[in-house]
C-alpha positions as CSV (number, residue, x, y, z in Angstrom):
1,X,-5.9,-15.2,17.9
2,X,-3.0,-16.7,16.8
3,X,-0.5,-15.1,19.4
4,X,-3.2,-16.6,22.3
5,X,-3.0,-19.4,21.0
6,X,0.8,-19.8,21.4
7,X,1.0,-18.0,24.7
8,X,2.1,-15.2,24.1
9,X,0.9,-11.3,23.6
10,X,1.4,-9.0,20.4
11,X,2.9,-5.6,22.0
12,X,3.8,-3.7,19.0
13,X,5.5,-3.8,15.7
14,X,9.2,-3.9,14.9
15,X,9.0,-4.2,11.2
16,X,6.9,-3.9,8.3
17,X,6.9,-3.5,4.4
18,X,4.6,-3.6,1.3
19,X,5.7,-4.5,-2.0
20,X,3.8,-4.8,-5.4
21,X,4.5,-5.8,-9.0
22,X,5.0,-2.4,-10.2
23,X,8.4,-1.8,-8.6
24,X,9.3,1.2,-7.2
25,X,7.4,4.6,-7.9
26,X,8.9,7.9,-8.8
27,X,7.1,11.2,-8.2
28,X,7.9,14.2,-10.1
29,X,6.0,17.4,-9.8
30,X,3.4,17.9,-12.3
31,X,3.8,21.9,-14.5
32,X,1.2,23.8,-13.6
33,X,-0.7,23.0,-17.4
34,X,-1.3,19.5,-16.0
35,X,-3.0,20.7,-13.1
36,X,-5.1,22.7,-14.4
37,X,-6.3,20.0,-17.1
38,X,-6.5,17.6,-13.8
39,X,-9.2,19.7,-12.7
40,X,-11.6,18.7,-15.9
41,X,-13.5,15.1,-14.7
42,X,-11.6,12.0,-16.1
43,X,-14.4,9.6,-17.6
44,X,-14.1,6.1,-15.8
45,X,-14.0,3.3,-18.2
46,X,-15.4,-0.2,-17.2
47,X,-13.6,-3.5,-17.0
48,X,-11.4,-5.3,-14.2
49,X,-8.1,-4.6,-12.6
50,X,-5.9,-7.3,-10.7
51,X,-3.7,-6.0,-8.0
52,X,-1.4,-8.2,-6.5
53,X,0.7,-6.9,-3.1
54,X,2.8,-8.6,-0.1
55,X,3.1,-7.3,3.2
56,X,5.6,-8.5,6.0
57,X,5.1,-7.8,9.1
58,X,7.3,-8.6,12.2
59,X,5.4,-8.2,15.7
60,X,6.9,-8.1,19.2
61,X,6.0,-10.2,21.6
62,X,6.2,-11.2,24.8
C-alpha cells in the first residue's frame, strides 16, 4: 500500500532481522534422561506473558 503510494514496486527483500529482549539463545543438546521425562505432559499454568520483539526489514524496489 505504502510502496503504491510512493510509486514504486516491492520486488523482494535484501535484508531482514528479528531481535527480542532475551538476547541471544544458546542450544545445547538435551541427555537422553531429559528426553525421556519430556515425553510426560507439562501442566500449563494460567496467567499472562508480555513479549516484546523488533523486526527490520529492508525491501527492494524499483
Amino acid at each position: 500500500m505504502l510502496a503504491g503510494s510512493l510509486g514504486v514496486e516491492i520486488v523482494g527483500v535484501q535484508t531482514s532481522s528479528i531481535s527480542d529482549s532475551t538476547g541471544s539463545r544458546i542450544y545445547y543438546p538435551a541427555p537422553q534422561e531429559a528426553r525421556d521425562e519430556a515425553a510426560v505432559s507439562t501442566p500449563i499454568q494460567p496467567g499472562e506473558s508480555t513479549v516484546s520483539m523488533s523486526v527490520q526489514v529492508t525491501y527492494i524496489i524499483e
